[in-house]
C-alpha positions in Angstrom: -7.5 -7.5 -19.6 -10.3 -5.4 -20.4 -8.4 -3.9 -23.5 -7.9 -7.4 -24.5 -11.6 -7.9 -24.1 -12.5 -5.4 -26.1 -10.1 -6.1 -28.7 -11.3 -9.1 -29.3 -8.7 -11.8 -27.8 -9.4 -15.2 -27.1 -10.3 -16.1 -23.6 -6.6 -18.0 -23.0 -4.7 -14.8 -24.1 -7.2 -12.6 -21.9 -6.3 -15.2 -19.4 -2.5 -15.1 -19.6 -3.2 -11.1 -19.1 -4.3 -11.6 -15.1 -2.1 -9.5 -12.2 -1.5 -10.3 -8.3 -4.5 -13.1 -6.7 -5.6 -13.7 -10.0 -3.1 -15.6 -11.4 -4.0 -18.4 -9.0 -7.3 -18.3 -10.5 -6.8 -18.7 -14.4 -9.2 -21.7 -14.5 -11.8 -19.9 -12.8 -11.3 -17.1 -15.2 -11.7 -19.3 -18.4 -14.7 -21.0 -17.3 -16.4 -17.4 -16.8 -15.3 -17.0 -20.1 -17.2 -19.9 -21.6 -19.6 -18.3 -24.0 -19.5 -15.0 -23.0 -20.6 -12.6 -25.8 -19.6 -8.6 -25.6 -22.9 -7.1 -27.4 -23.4 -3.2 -28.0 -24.0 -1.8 -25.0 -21.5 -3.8 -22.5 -18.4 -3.2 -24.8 -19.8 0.8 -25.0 -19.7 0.3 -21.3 -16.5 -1.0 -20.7 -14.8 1.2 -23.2 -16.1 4.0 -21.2 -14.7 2.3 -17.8 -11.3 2.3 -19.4 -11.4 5.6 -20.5 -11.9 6.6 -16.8 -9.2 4.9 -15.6 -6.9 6.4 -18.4 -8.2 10.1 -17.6 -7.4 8.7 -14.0 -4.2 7.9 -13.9 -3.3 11.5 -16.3 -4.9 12.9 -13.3 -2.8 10.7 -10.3 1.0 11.9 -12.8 0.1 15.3 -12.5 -0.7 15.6 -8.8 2.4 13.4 -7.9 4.4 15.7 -10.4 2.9 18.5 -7.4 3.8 16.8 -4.8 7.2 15.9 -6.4 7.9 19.8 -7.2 6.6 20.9 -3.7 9.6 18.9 -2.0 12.3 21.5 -3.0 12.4 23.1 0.5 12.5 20.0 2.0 14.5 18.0 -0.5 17.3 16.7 1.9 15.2 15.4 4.3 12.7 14.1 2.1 15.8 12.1 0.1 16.9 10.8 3.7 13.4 9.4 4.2 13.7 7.8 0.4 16.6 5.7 1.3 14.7 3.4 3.5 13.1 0.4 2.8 9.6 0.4 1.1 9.7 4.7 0.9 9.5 5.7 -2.5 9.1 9.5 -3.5 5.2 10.0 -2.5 5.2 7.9 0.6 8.4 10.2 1.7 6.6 13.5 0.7 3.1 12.0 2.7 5.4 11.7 6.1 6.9 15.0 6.1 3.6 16.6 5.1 2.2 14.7 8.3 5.0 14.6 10.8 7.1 17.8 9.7 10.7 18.5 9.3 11.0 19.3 13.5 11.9 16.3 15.7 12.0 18.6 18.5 8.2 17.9 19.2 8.9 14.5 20.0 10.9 13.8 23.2 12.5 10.6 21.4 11.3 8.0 18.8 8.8 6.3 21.2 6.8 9.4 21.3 6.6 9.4 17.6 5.7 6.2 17.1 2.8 6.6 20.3 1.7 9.7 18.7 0.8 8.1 15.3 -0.5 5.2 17.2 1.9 2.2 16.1 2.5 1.2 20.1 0.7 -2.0 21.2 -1.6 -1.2 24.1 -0.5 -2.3 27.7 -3.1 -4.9 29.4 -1.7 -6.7 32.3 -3.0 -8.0 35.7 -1.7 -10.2 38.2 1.4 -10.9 35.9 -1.1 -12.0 33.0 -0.3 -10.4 29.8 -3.5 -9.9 27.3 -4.3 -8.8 24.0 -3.3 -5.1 23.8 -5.0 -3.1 21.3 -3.0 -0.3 19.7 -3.7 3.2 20.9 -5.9 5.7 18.6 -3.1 8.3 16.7 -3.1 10.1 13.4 -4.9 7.6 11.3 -2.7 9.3 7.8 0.3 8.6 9.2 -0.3 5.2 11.0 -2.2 4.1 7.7 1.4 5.1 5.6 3.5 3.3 7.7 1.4 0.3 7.5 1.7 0.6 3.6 5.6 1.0 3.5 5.7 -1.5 6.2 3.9 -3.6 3.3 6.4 -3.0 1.1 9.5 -3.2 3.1 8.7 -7.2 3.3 8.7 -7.0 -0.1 12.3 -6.4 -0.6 16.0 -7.8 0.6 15.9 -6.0 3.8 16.6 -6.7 7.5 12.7 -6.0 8.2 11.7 -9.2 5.6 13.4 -11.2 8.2 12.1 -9.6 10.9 8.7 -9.6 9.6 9.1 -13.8 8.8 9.6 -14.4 12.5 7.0 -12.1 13.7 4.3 -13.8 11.1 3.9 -17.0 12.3 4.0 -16.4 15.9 1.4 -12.8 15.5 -0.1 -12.8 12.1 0.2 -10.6 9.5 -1.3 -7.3 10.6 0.4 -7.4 14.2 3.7 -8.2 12.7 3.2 -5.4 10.0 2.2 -2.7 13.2 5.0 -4.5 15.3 7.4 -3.6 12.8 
């Protein structure tokens, strides 16, 4: 959109441009561009903002082309972890970096998932159940599985299903840490 901008579009084709929420918002977005005039020093501005982002993302290739070429040692396991749901190339390469190669640390699964802090805390009296917080673990690791979680209810997978009955009845985040 700001290329468009600063090409010179109209506001309808700028508008056509929009991404994700804002595509919901198109009338919004045309009345802000009611008028609007791109003098001297804002376009100067904004062409240096997308030059940023452009130097940016040349900078974000070549440090996952790193973290791409560091996986040789561990390129079995890290193609294991690429075949699940939501677990592209850099999320994979994040987990191993985090959690290792070794499972013998762990005692079983539930120990893994305690240690990065994805269990639901236990607070119950007198046969009352009540709002469990989660425990505090590696915040890297329980922030990544939170994102592939994201993204594994994105796609045709047992966990979108999972993840629809778990929404209405918990909300988003709960079912997204339940998951």
């Amino acid at each position: 959109m700001i290329e468009a901008v600063l090409e010179g579009k109209e506001p309808n084709e700028i508008v056509d441009l929009a991404l994700g929420r804002l595509k919901k918002k198109k009338k919004v977005l045309l009345r802000a561009f009611e008028g609007y005039e791109l003098n001297g020093r804002i376009r100067s501005l904004m062409e240096r903002i997308l030059s940023h982002i452009r130097w940016l993302e040349t900078r974000l290739g070549e440090i996952d082309i790193q973290v791409v070429s560091a996986m040789k040692p561990y390129r079995e396991e890290w193609q294991l972890l690429q075949t699940l749901p939501g677990v592209n190339q850099i999320s994979a390469a994040m987990l191993l970096a985090e959690i290792g190669v070794d499972m013998s640390q762990f005692k079983n699964r539930n120990h893994l998932s305690s240690w990065a802090g994805m269990c639901p805390g236990n607070n119950e009296s007198a046969g009352k159940r009540r709002n469990g917080k989660t425990r505090k673990g590696n915040q890297n690791v329980r922030t990544l599985l939170c994102e592939i979680a994201n993204a594994a209810i994105k796609t045709d997978s047992q966990f979108k299903g999972f993840y629809k009955g778990l929404v209405v009845r918990r909300g988003h985040k709960r079912a997204i840490t339940l998951q």
